[in-house]
C-alpha positions in Angstrom: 0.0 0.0 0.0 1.5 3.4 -0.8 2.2 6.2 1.6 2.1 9.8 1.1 2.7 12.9 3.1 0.6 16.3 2.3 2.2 19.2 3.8 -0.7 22.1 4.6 -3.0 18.9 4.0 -5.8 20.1 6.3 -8.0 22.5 4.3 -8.7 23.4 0.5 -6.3 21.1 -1.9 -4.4 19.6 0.3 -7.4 18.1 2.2 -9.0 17.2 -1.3 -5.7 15.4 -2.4 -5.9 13.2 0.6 -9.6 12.2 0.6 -9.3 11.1 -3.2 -5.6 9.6 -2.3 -7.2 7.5 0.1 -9.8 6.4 -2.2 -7.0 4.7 -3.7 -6.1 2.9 -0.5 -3.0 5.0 -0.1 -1.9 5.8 3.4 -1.5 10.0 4.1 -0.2 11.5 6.6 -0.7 15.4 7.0 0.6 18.2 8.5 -0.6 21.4 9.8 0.5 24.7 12.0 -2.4 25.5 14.1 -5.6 24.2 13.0 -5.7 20.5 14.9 -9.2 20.6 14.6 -9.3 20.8 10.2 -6.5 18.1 10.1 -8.3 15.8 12.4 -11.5 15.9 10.7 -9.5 15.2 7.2 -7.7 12.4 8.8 -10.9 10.9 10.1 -12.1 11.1 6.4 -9.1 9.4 5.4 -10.0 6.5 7.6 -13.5 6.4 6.3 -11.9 5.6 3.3 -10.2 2.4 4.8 -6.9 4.3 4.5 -4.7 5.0 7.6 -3.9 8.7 8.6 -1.9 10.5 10.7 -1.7 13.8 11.6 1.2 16.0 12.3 2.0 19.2 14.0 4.8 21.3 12.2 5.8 24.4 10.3 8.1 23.8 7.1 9.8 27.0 7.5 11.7 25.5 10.3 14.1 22.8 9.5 14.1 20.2 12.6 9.6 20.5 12.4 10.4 19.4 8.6 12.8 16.6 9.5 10.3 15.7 12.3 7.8 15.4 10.0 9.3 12.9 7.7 10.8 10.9 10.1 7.5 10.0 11.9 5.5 9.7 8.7 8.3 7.0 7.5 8.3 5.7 11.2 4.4 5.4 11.5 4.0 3.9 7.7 7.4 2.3 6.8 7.4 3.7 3.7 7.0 7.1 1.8 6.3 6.6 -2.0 5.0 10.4 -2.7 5.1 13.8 -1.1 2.6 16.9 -1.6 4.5 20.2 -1.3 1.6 22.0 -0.4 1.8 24.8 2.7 2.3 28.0 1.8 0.8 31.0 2.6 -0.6 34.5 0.7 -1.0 38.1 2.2 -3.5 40.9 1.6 -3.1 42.1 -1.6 -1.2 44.9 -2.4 1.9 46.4 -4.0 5.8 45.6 -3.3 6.8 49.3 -2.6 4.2 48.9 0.5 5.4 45.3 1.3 7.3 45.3 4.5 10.8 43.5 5.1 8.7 40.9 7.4 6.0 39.8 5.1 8.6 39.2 2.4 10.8 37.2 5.4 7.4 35.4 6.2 6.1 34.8 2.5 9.9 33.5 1.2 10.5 31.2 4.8 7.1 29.4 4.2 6.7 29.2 0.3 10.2 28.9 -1.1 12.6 27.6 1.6 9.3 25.3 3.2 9.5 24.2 0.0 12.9 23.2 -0.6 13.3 22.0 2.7 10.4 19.8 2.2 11.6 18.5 -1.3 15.1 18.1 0.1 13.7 15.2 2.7 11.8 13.9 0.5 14.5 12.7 -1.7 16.1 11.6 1.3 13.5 9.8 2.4 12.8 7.9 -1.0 14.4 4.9 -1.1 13.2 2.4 -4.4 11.8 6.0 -6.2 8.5 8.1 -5.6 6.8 11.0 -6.2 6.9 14.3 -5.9 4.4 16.9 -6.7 4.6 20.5 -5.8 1.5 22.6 -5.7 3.0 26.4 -7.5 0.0 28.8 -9.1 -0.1 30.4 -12.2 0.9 33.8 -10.4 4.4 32.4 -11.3 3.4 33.3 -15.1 1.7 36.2 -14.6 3.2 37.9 -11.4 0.5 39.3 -9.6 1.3 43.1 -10.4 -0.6 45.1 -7.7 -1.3 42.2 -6.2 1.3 39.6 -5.1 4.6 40.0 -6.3 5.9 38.6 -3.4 3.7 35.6 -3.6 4.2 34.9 -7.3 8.1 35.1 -6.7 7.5 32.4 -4.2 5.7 30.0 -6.6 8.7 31.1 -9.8 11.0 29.7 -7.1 8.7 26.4 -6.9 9.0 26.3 -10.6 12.8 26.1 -10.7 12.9 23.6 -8.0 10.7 21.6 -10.1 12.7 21.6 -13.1 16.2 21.6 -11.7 15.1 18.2 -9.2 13.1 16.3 -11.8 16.6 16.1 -13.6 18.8 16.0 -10.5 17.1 13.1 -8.5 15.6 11.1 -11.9 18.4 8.9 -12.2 17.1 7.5 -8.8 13.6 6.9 -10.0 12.3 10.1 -8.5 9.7 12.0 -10.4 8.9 15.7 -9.5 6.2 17.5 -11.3 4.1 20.5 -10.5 0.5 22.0 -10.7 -0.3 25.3 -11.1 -3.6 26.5 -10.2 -5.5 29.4 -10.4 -9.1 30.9 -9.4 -9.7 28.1 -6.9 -12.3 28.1 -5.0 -10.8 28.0 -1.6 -10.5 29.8 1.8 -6.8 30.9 0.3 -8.4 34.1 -1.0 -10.2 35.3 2.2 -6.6 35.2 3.8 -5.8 37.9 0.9 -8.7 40.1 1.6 -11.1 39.4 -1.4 -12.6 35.8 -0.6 -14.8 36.2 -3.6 -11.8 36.8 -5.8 -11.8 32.9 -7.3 -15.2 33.4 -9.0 -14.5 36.9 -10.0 -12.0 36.1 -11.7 -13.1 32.4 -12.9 -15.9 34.2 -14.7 -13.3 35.9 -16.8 -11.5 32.6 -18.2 -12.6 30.6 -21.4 -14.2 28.1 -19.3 -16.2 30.2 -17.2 -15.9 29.8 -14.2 -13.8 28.9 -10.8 -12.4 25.6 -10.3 -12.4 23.6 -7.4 -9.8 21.6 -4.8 -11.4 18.6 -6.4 -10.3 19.4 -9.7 -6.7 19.7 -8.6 -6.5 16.8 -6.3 -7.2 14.6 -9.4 -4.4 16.2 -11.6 -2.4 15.7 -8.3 -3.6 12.3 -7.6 -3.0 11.3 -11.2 0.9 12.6 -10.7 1.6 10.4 -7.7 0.4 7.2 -9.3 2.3 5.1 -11.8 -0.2 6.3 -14.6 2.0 9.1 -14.9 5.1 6.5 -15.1 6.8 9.0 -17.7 5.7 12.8 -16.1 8.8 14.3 -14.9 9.6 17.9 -15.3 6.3 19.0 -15.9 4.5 22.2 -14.2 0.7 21.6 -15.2 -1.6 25.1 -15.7 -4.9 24.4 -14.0 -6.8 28.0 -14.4 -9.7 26.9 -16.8 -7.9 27.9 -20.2 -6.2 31.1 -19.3 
């Protein structure tokens, strides 16, 4: 039976990702910073599922919470086979000559070096190959002018680690891929001051509308399974055409 780990796997995507994960049977284990409540209720649909869960306290800006974190999940399962680089965080929206030295610290700490913290034990923690999958946005395309320069830098950053690791760690069997969505429909945007701004904007791609976690747990789902045997490399736009 596989085993993943989710990071940020309480709420939105993440929780998505490891409801339909453990429809597969796969084992998840999740982490979150403060809300115990969220992660236990997506654990406990886990094990509706038949799938064991665990749930773990930890922020991936801080190096020993991150080694913590995949040292229990390989200590409670035995195994890891794929990893969902997930936690990250956005701010209100609003330009970078108003953006203060500690929300960039904040912003870069969580998004870019949670990330590559949390990539770097994940290869370590691979043994016979895996999975990794790394949730970016599309605001590492467009940049979020006026918005969330700061953010969008973040998810660039995500990009490059994608790239750069799918060809470092392939040799060992290791795929990396990414997803970028955009216009979700989570509680993401409320955090940025507009929590309407995923339909808003949704209306205003070819499609129509916003998407949904749903959505981009199967595209996620789909990169952590062996049907995907020969995806490596690849950052996947998930923003209904635009």
């Amino acid at each position: 039976m596989k085993s993943i780990l989710i990071t940020g796997g309480s709420r939105g995507i993440g929780k998505a990702t490891a409801v339909l994960a453990a429809t597969r049977g796969w084992n998840v284990a999740i982490t979150y910073v403060r809300d115990k409540g969220a992660a236990d209720e997506t654990a406990e649909k886990v094990r509706h599922h038949g799938a064991k869960a665990i749930v773990i306290q930890g922020d991936v800006g801080i190096e020993p919470d991150v080694t913590r974190i995949f040292s229990s999940t390989v200590e409670s399962f035995g195994r890891l086979d794929g990893v969902v680089i997930n936690a990250g965080i956005v701010a209100p929206a609003t330009t970078l000559t108003e953006m203060t030295l500690e929300r960039l610290e904040t912003m870069f700490r969580t998004n870019i070096l949670g990330s590559y913290l949390s990539a770097r034990e994940a290869v370590r923690h691979m043994k016979t190959g895996g999975s990794i999958v790394n949730v970016s946005s599309l605001a590492s395309k467009t940049g979020s002018p006026g918005e969330y320069l700061d953010y969008a830098g973040s998810k660039g950053a995500m990009d490059t680690l994608t790239i750069g690791l799918a060809k470092e760690v392939g040799p060992l069997g290791i795929r990396v891929n990414a997803v970028r969505p955009a216009f979700i429909d989570t509680d993401i945007h409320a955090s940025s001051g507009n929590p309407e701004r995923a339909h808003l904007l949704g209306a205003q791609t070819p499609l129509g509308r916003a998407g949904t976690s749903e959505e981009v747990a199967e595209a996620i789902v789909w990169l952590l399974s062996d049907a995907s045997s020969y995806v490596s490399g690849a950052l996947i736009d998930m923003a209904g055409g635009r």
